[in-house]
Every structure is written in structure tokens, then in C-alpha cells.
C-alpha positions in Angstrom: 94.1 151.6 79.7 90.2 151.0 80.7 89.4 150.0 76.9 92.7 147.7 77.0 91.0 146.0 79.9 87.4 146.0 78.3 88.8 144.0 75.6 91.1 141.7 77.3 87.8 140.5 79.5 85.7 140.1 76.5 88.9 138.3 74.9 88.6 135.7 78.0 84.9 135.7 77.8 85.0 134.5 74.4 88.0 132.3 75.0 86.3 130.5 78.1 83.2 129.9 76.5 84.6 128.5 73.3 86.5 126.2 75.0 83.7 124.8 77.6 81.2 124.5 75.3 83.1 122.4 72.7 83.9 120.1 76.0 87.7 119.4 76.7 90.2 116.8 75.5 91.1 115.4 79.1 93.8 113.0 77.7 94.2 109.9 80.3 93.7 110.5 83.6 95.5 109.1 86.7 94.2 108.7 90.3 97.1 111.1 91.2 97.4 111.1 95.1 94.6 109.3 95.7 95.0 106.0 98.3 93.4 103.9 95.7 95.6 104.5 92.7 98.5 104.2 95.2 96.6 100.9 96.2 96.2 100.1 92.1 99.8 100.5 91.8 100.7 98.3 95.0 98.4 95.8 93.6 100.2 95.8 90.0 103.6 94.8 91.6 102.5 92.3 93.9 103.1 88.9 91.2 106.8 90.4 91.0 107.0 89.8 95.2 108.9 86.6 96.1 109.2 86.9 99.8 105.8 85.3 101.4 106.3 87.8 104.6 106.6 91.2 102.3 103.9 89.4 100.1 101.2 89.4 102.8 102.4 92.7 104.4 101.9 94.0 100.7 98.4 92.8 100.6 97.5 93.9 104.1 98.6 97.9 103.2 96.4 97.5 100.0 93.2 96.2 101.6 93.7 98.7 104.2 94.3 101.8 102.1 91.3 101.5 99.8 89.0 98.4 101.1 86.1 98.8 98.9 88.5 99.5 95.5 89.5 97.2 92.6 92.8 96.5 94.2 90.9 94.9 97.3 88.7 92.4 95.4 92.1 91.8 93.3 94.0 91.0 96.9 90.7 89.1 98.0 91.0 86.7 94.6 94.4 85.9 95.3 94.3 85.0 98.5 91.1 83.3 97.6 93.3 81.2 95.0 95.8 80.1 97.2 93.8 78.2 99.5 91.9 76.2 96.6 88.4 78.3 96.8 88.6 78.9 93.0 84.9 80.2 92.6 85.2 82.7 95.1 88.6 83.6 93.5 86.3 83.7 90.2 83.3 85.9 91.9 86.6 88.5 93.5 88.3 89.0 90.2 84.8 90.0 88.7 84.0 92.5 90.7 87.8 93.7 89.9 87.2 94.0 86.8 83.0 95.5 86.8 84.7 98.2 89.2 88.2 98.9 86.9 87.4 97.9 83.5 91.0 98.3 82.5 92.3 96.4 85.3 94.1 93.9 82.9 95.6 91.6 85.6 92.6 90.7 86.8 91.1 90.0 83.9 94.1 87.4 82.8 93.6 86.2 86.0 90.2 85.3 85.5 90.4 84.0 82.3 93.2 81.7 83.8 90.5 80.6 86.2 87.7 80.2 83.5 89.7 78.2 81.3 90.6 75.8 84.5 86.7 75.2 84.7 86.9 74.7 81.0 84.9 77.9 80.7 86.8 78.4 76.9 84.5 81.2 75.6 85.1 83.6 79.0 88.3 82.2 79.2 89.2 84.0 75.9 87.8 86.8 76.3 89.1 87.7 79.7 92.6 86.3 78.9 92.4 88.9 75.7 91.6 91.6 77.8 94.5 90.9 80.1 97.1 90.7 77.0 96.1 93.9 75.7 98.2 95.8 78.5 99.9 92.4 80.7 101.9 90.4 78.2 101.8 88.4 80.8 103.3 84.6 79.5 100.6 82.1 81.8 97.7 84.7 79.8 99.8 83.7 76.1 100.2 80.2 77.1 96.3 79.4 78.4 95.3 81.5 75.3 97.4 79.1 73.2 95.6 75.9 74.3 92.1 77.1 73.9 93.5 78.1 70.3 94.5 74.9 69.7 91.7 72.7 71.3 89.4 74.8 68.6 92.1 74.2 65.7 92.6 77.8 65.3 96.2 76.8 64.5 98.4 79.9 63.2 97.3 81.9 66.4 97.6 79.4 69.1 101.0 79.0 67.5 102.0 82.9 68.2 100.4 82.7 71.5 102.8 79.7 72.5 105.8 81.8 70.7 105.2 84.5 73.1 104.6 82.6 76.1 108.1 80.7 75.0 110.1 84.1 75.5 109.7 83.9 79.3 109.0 80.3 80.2 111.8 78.8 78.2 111.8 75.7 80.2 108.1 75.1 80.2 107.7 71.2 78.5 104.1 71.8 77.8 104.8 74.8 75.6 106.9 72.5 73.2 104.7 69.6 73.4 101.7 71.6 72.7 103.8 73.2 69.5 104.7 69.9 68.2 101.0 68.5 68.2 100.1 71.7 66.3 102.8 70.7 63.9 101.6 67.0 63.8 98.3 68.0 63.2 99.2 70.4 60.0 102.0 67.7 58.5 105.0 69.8 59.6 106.6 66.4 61.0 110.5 68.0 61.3 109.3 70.8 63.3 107.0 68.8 65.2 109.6 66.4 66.3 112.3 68.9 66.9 109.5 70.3 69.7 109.0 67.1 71.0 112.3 66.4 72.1 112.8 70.1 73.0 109.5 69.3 75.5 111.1 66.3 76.7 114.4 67.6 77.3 112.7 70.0 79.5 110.3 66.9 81.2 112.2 63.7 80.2 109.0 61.9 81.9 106.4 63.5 79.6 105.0 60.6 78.2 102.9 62.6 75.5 105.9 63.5 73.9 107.1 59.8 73.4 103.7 58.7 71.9 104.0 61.8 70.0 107.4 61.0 68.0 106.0 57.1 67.8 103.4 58.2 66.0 105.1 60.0 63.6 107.7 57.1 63.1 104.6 55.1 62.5 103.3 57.8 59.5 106.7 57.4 58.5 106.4 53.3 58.0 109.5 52.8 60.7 107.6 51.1 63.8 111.0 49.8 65.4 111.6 53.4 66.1 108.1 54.1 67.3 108.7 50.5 69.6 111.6 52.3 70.9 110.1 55.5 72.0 106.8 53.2 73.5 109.2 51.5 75.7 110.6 54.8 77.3 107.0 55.8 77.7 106.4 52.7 79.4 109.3 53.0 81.6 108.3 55.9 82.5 104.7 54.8 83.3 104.4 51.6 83.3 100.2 51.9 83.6 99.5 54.3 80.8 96.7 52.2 78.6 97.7 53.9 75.6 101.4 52.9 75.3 100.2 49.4 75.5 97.1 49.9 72.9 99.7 51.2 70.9 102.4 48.3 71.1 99.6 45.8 70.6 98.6 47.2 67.5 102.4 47.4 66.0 102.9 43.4 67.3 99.4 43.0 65.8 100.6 43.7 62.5 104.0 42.5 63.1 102.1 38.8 63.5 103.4 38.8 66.8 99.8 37.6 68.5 101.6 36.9 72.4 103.4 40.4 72.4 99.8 41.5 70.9 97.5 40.2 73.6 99.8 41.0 76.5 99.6 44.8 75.9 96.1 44.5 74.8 95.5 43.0 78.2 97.5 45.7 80.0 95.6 48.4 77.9 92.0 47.1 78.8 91.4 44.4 76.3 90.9 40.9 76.6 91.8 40.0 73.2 92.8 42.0 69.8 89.2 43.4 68.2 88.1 45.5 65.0 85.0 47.9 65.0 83.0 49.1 62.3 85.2 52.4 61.4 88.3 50.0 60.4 90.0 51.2 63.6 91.7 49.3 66.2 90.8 49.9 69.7 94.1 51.9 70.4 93.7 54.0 67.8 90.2 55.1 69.1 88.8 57.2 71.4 86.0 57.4 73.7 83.9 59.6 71.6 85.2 57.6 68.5 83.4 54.4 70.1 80.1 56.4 71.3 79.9 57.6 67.5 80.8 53.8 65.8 77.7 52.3 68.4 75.3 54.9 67.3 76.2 55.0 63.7 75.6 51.1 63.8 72.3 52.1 65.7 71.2 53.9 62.7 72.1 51.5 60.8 69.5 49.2 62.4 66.8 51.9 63.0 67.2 54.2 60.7 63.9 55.8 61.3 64.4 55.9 64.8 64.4 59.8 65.5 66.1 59.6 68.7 69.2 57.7 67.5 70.1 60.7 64.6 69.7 62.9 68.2 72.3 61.2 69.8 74.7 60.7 67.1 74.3 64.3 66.8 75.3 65.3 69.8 78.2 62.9 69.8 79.2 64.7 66.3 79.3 67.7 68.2 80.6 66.7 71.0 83.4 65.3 69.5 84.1 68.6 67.1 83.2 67.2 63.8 80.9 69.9 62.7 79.8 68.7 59.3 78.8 65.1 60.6 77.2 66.8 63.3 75.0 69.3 60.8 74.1 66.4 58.7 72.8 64.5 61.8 70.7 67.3 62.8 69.4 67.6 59.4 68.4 64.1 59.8 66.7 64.6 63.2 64.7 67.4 61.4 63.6 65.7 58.6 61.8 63.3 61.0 60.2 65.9 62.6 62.0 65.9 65.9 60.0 67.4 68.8 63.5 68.3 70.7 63.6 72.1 70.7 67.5 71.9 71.8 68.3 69.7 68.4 67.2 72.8 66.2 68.6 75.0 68.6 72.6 73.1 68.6 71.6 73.0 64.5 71.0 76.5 64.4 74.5 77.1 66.4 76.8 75.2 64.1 75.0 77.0 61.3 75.8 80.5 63.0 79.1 79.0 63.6 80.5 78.8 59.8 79.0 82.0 59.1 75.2 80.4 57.5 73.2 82.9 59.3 70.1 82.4 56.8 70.3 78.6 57.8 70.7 79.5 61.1 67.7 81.6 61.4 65.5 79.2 59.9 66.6 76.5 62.5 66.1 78.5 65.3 62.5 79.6 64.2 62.1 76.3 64.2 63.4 75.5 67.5 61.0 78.4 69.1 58.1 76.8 67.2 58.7 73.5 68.9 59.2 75.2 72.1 58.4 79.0 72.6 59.9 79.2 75.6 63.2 78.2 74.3 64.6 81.8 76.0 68.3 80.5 74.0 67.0 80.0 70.3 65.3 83.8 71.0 68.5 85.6 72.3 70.5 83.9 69.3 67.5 84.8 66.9 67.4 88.2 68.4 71.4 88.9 68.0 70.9 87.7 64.4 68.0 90.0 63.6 69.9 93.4 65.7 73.3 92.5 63.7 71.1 92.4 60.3 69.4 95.9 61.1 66.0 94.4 61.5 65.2 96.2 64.9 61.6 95.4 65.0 62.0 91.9 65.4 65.4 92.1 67.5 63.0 93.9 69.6 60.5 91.4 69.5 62.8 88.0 70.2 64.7 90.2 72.9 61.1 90.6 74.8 60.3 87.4 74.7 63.3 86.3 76.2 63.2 89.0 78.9 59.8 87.6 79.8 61.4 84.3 80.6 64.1 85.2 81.9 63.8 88.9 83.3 66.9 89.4 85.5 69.3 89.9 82.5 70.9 93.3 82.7 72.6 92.8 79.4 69.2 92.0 77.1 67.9 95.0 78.7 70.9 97.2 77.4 70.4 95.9 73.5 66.9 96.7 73.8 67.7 100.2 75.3 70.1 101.0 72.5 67.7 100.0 69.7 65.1 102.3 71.0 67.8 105.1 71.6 68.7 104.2 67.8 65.2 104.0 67.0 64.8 107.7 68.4 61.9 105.9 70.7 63.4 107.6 73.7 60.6 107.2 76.4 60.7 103.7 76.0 65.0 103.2 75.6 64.5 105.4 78.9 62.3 102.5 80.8 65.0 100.1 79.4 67.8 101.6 81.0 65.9 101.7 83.9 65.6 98.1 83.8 69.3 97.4 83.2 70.1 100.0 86.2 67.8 97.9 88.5 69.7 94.6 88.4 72.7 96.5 87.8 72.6 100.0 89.0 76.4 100.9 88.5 76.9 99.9 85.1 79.0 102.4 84.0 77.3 102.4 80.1 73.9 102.7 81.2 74.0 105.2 82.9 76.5 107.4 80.6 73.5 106.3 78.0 70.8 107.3 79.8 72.3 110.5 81.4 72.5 111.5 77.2 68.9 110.7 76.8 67.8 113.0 80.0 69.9 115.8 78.7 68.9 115.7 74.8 65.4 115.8 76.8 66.5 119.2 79.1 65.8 116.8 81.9 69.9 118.3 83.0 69.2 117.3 86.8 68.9 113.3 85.8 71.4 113.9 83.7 74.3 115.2 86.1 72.8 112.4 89.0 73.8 109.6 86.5 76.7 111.3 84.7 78.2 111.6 88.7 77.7 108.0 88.7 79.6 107.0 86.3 82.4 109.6 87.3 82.0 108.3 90.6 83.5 104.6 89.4 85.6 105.6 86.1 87.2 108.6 87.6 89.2 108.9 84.5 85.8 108.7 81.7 87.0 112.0 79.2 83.2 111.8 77.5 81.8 112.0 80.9 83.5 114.9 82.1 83.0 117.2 78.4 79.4 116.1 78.9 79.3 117.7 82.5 81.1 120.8 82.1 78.9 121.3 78.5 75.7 121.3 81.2 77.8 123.6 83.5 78.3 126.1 81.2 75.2 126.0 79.7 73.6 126.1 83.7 76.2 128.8 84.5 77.2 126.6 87.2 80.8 128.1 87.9 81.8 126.7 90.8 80.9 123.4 89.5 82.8 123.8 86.7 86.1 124.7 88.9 85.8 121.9 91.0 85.5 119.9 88.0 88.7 120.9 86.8 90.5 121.4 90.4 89.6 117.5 90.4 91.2 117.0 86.6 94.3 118.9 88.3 94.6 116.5 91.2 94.3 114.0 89.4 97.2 114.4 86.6 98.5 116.8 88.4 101.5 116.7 85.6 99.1 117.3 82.5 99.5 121.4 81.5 96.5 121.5 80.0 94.9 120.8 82.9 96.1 123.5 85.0 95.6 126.1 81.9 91.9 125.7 81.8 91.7 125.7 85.8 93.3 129.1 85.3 90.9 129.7 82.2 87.8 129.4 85.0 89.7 131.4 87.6 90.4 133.8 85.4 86.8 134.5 83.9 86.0 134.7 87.9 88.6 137.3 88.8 90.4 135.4 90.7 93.1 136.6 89.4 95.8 135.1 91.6 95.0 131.5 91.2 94.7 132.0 87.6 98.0 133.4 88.1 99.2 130.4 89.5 97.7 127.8 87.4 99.2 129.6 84.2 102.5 129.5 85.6 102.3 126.1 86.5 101.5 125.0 83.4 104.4 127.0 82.0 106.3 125.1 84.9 105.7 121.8 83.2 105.6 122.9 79.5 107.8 125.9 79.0 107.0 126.3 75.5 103.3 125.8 76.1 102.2 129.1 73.9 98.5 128.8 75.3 99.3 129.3 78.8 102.2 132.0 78.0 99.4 134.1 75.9 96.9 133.6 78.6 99.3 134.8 81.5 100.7 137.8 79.2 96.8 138.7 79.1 96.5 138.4 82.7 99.6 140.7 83.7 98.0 142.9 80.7 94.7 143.3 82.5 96.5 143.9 85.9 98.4 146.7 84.4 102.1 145.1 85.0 102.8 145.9 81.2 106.6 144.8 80.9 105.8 141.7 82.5 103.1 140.8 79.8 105.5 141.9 76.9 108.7 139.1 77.9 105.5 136.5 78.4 103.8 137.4 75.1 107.3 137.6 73.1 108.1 133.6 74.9 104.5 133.0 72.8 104.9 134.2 70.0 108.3 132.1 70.1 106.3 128.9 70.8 104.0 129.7 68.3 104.1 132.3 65.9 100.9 131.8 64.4 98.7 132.6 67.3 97.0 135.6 66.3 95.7 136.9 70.0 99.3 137.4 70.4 100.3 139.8 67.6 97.1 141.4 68.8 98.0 141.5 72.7 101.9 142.8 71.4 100.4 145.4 69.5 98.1 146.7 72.5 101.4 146.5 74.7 103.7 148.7 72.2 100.8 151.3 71.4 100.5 151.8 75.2 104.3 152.0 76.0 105.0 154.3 72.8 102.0 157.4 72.2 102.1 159.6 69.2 105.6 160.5 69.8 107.5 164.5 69.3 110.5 164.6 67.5 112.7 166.3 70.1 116.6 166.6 70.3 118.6 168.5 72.7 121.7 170.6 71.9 125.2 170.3 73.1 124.5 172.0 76.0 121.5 170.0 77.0 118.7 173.2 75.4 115.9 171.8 72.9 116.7 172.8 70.0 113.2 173.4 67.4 113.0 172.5 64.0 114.1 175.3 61.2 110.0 175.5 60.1 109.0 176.1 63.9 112.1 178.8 64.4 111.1 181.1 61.3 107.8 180.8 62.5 108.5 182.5 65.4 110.8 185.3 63.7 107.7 186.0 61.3 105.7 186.3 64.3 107.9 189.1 66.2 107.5 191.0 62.9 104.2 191.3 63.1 102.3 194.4 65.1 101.0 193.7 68.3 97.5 194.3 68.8 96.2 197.7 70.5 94.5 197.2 73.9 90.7 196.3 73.7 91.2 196.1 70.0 89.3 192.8 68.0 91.5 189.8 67.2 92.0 188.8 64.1 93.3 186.2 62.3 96.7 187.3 61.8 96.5 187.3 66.1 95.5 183.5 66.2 98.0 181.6 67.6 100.0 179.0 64.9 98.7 175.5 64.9 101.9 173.1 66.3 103.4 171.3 63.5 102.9 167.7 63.3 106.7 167.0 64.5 105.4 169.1 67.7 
């Protein structure tokens, strides 16, 4: 029985330490009891609330049960929102988000807010982290706009589709459908949305100039009159109707009709521009660019004019004008850093990164301090592979503009790629200074400090980022690796007594808590967490093997054979098993003796044995004091003895 025991401990020792040292597969961890999950989870329900009393009572038991949590900023943003303060909503939902980064509803929330500001480029992003767990319908529809401002077309179009599911009376869904449709010639569909949008909003005077135009495409301007007039009804001061009816009486030769509804729509009198255009079919930026295009006209050497028309290209969306502009502005040797800079961006834009480099070298030249044309040169040089001079643009632009958490990080990683880990060190440093909980730095640094042996900086800044992402799987494996190599035990248990509270319905949680207990002798909570885990996963073959060892090593042998036989059930092809099962059956069976008993209950002996003994009666006893000899010896037992 000892030996049995020697080898079930070195079994466990072997088992324990295989399993720390390759780290564990946490899965995704929960807050389990704790008051800010249960916060988290208040916070998640409250846009479903309808009743302003429960609403605020709701947000009151959520501030008070984890104040300095996600869920609290998220409470602070909303209530923030709702009287109007929109930027400290903004600042609220940040935090949210920097302290949960998978807190999705404050993310769409934000990008909500962004795109209000016209922020498109945060808007999108946030609004995309939101929809990858909230398919939240305001995210889809606000996603859908800035899709469609930027003429990304086939995805605004799904984005509307799925906002459509749950706002199906929403009038600025369909109209902004139907000017997609417009704008790619699907005329049908476009005015089947439009009359969808107004039957939703029958004031929604977009939708009537909408359908006029498309009568006017289609050569039929009585019906586009008609639809003008019902705009016009509806509001009788909209300039564009009017533009629009002058233009149709216009060409209709109807010169009083004309100047009436010029004169309501701004005009004195019916005008043409340069472009061919009427007034109404113009827009603001379309009369900026006709001015300065008849500006170059007259001064076509004039530097500043190409400058502006530029910027009005841009402006405006028209890429290619814009370039050529630019171009323009460069060839006469424009001393505006920003003009090489907006060059170098449209460039970057339809994917001419050789172009783009070239004009933001250019735009540095002009002005070296130009800490924009350095970060986009350095992005382009780090996303090429040529580190040295990432390294180089990104230290230029952290010597004008120093507080910049995220520049630090790219340099950091380059020098971590680089293997130049002193110096990716001081970076992270930097990063940690102006942001000292960012979750990635510190995880990255922490790796650095431990490829170094430096283990003691590496658990301070591993605990840090445990401390905020609770539920970080690499952060954990990387702990209990340093543990186990430390022979810190008890940091290890509390490591995974923490796991256990945490998903307190995960088995393979409580299995390696009993895995540590276990290689500790404490044999009772090992015990325990084995047949928990069997609680929540009967077939789970791991923990059934592990407690059939345990009741092996404690002696209680019939206990371990029904535990290791429900194993070998779940899975058949665990070897330690067979082993542990053959242990069990050698101990309860020894070399057996074929014995039988009569019909009376005497042993009866086997024929061999009984003939044995007659030949032995035969045989002359030895004399007193007389030698023994062989023929004395007593007969060796038989093997079925």
C-alpha cells in the first residue's frame, strides 16, 4: 500500500506541474458575485426601463454598489446626456469604455455622441465596437449615415436594413435608402422608399424633392411640379423648393412663375454661372469651387488660388479635383506645409502610399515641425517594415508633441520587435506615465521584465492589468507560470480560488483548485473541489480520475474503483485510469489459492497434495539426534497452495 501511495504522489506531482507550467485555458471569466458585475448587469438592462421612477432608482443602486466601476461612468454619461451636457456625456462613456473594454453599450453610445459632433472617424469606430455584441438599431442606423455621407454604398445599405428590423416606422431610415438608390440609378427602389419615408413623415420635405427629382431625370416635370407644391405646402420657406420650381418655369418659358420663386428662393432675377448650372441646382460648395476656378482662370500663377480651390475640392469630397489642385499648388512651390500634408492624405487615402510618402516628406521639409506629416510618415514606414525610420518620424513627433501615450506604445513595440529591450522598456515607461493603467502596456512590459528574470516587476504590472481586466486568460497563465516556477503555492491557490469565484460554474476551474490542494495535502478541499466539478459536469473524466486517485491515496479503495470505472466511462482512452484500475484490482485480489470446501464445509486438497502426504507416512521417521536428510526436508507447497 506505501508504494501505491509513493506513486499516486509522484502521479500528482507530475500532473500538477505539467499543467501549471504550460499555463491554463481559463475560458471567459465572469465577475461572479462581485457588486460590480451585479452593477454591469444592472447597467446592461437599464435602456429596456420605461418607468422614469424605477429608471433613476436603477441608476442610484448601480452608482452605489460599485462607484468607481464601468457601470458608474456609464450611469454618469447618461444622466450627463439627458440634461444636454454632451461633452461631459462624451468624457463619462470614455472612461466606461478605457476601464471595460468590452463594455459595448457604451461604446455605441459614444459613437452616437461622436457622430452628433460630426466626429465620423471615432464615430465609426466606437459605433463598430458597440455592434459587435449590441445590435443595437440607433448604433446600425448612425453607422448607416456615416456610410453613406462617404459613399460607401452596399454597407450603409445593410446597416439601414438592420436598423429597419426594429425601427419600422423611422422616415429617415427610408429616405436615407432611397438617396442611396438615387445616387446608384436604382430609381424604382428609390422611389418605393421615398413614399415608404413619407408615409411614415408625410411632412418630410426631402422625400418630395427627392421623387421631383427623379420625375425630372425621367423628362416628366408636371409630376415633379406636383410633388414641389406638397413640399411647399408643407413648408412654405424652404429655398430649395422654390430654386427648384423656378428652374422648371424657367425652361417652361414661364419667366413670372420663374422670377417669383427665384425671389422666394434668394434670387433677384434668373442667373447662369460658369459650370452651366442654375443657381438651384447648386450648392454652396458648388459656388465656392465655380468663384475659385474662375480665379484661376485669371491668375493662374497665383499659388494661393490652386490652395484654396484645393481645399474646396476636398472639402466638397471630390478627391481627384482636389489631388490635381494640390499637384498644382506644388508645382509652384507652395510654402504651405498643410497643402502637402492634405496631398499626402488623399494619396494614402486611394491606397498610393509611394505618392503619399513623397508628399509628406515634402511637407516636413517645408515645415519640420509639421508633428501630423511625421506621425502619417511614421505609420507608413512601421506598416512597410522599415522600423528604423518609423522609429525616427515617431521621435520626432514625440519631441513636439510629448504627452501621446499611444506614439509611445508603437515605439515600444518596435523595440520589443526589434529585441532592443532596454530601450522598448523606457518606452513603456513613457506610455505608463501619461497613462499608467493601460491595460497593454503593462501586460507588455510585465513580458519584457520576465524574459529579463526581473519576475518581481513582472507580477507588480501583471497585478495591474488583472486588477482592471479581471477576466485577461494570458494574464493569469503568465502569473501562475512565475508561481510555479517561484514555488509560490499559496499564490497560486488564491489565483485559482479567485478563477473559482469568479465562474463559479466553470469545472475546470474547480478541478485545478483541487489539483493545487491536492499537491498540498489538503486533501479535503481537494476532495471538495473534485466533486464539485463532477457536480457540474458528471461526465467530466479529469476530475473523476483525479478523485478516484485521491480516495486511492487515502486508502478508501472501493470508493476509488466506482469513481475510476465512471472515468474510464467518460473516457476510455485515458491511460492513468487503466493504470489506477489495475493498482486497485491487484490490491483487492493477491496471488490467490485454489481452495474449495466439501459438502460438509472440510477443505478438501488437491489429488497431487493428498498422495503427497500418503508417500510421506510411508517413509521412516528419523531416529532421535540422527542428521536430516533430504528425504526429511519438508515438500515445497505446490503452486495451487
Amino acid at each position: 500500500m506505501q508504494i501505491l501511495r509513493t506513486y499516486l504522489m509522484n502521479l500528482l506531482m507530475l500532473s500538477c506541474a505539467a499543467l501549471l507550467l504550460t499555463g491554463f485555458s481559463w475560458g471567459t471569466l465572469g465577475l461572479g458575485g462581485d457588486k460590480c458585475k451585479d452593477a454591469m448587469d444592472s447597467a446592461v438592462k437599464l435602456e429596456g426601463i420605461r418607468d422614469e421612477a424605477q429608471l433613476r432608482l436603477e441608476e442610484a443602486g448601480i452608482l452605489s454598489k460599485c462607484p468607481d466601476g464601468a457601470a458608474a461612468n456609464y450611469v454618469n454619461a447618461l444622466q450627463l446626456e439627458r440634461v444636454g451636457n454632451i461633452d461631459g456625456a462624451i468624457e463619462e462613456y470614455r472612461k466606461a469604455v478605457k476601464k471595460e473594454r468590452t463594455f459595448s453599450l457604451a461604446s455605441g453610445n459614444l459613437g452616437l455622441l461622436y457622430a452628433q459632433k460630426g466626429m465620423y472617424d471615432e464615430a465609426s469606430v466606437e459605433l463598430a465596437r458597440g455592434l459587435s455584441s449590441v445590435p443595437n438599431p440607433k448604433y446600425h442606423k448612425a453607422m448607416a449615415l456615416i456610410l453613406a455621407d462617404r459613399k460607401v454604398y452596399p454597407l450603409a445599405v445593410y446597416h439601414f436594413k438592420e436598423a429597419e428590423r426594429e425601427l419600422t416606422q423611422d422616415a429617415s431610415i427610408f429616405l436615407g435608402l432611397a438617396e442611396i438608390y438615387r445616387a446608384t440609378g436604382k430609381q424604382e427602389r428609390a422611389l418605393e422608399d421615398y413614399r415608404r419615408a413619407l408615409s411614415a413623415n408625410p411632412s418630410l420635405v426631402k422625400a418630395y424633392i427627392g421623387i421631383a427629382a427623379i420625375s425630372l431625370e425621367r423628362n416628366d416635370p408636371d409630376s415633379a411640379i406636383e410633388q414641389l407644391k406638397k413640399a411647399e405646402v408643407t413648408n412654405p420657406q424652404n429655398r430649395e423648393i422654390h430654386l427648384m420650381l423656378a428652374s422648371i418655369y424657367e425652361k417652361r418659358g414661364d419667366i413670372k412663375l420663374a422670377e417669383y420663386h427665384y425671389l422666394l428662393g434668394g434670387k433677384g432675377k434668373s442667373t447662369s454661372t460658369a459650370s452651366g448650372q442654375s443657381p438651384e441646382q447648386m450648392s454652396g460648395s458648388d459656388k465656392e469651387i465655380e468663384a475659385l476656378k474662375i480665379d484661376v482662370k485669371k491668375r493662374p500663377d497665383n499659388v494661393s488660388s490652386y490652395e484654396k480651390l484645393g481645399n474646396a475640392y476636398r472639402a466638397a469630397g471630390k478627391d481627384t479635383e482636389a489631388i490635381e489642385a494640390y499637384r498644382e499648388a506644388a508645382h509652384l512651390n507652395s510654402m504651405n506645409s498643410d497643402i502637402y500634408l492634405h496631398l499626402g492624405a488623399l494619396y494614402e487615402k486611394h491606397s498610393q502610399a509611394d505618392e503619399a510618402v513623397v508628399a509628406y516628406k515634402r511637407a516636413i521639409k517645408v515645415n519640420p515641425d509639421n508633428f501630423d506629416a511625421r506621425l502619417k510618415l511614421g505609420d507608413i514606414r512601421f506598416s512597410r517594415g522599415f522600423f528604423q525610420e518609423a522609429v525616427e518620424q515617431y521621435s520626432e513627433f514625440l519631441r513636439l508633441r510629448p504627452e501621446s501615450p499611444d506614439i509611445h506604445l508603437k515605439l515600444a513595440r518596435i523595440f520589443a520587435k526589434s529585441k532592443e529591450t532596454n530601450l522598448a522598456i523606457e518606452s513603456y515607461r513613457h506610455v505608463l506615465r501619461y497613462s499608467p493603467d493601460d491595460a497593454d502596456a503593462n501586460r507588455e512590459i510585465a513580458a519584457l521584465y520576465r524574459a529579463k528574470g526581473q519576475n518581481d516587476k513582472a507580477i507588480e504590472h501583471y497585478k495591474k492589468v488583472l486588477s482592471q481586466h479581471k477576466n485577461d486568460a494570458e494574464t493569469r497563465a503568465a502569473l501562475v507560470s512565475i508561481y510555479v516556477k517561484n514555488k509560490q503555492y499559496d499564490e497560486i491557490t488564491l489565483l485559482l480560488k479567485e478563477a473559482v469565484e469568479l465562474n463559479p460554474d466553470d469545472p475546470n476551474n474547480h478541478y485545478k483548485l483541487g489539483l493545487i490542494y491536492d499537491f498540498k495535502k489538503d486533501y479535503d478541499n481537494a476532495m471538495a473541489s473534485y466533486k464539485k466539478a463532477i457536480e457540474i459536469k458528471p461526465d467530466n473524466a479529469r476530475s473523476l480520475n483525479a478523485l478516484g486517485r485521491l480516495y486511492m491515496k487515502t486508502g478508501r479503495l472501493s470508493e476509488a474503483r466506482d469513481v475510476l470505472e465512471a472515468a474510464k466511462k467518460a473516457d476510455p482512452t485515458m491511460e492513468e485510469t487503466a493504470i489506477l484500475l489495475n493498482n486497485i484490482r491487484d490490491e483487492f485480489n493477491p496471488e490467490p489459492r485454489k481452495i474449495s470446501k466439501g459438502k460438509k464445509g472440510k477443505i478438501k486438497k488437491s489429488k497431487k497434495s493428498s498422495k503427497t502426504a500418503k508417500k510421506s507416512k510411508k517413509t521412516k521417521p528419523a531416529t532421535p539426534g540422527a542428521k536430516k536428510t533430504s528425504a526429511t526436508k519438508p515438500a515445497p507447497k505446490t503452486k495451487q497452495e
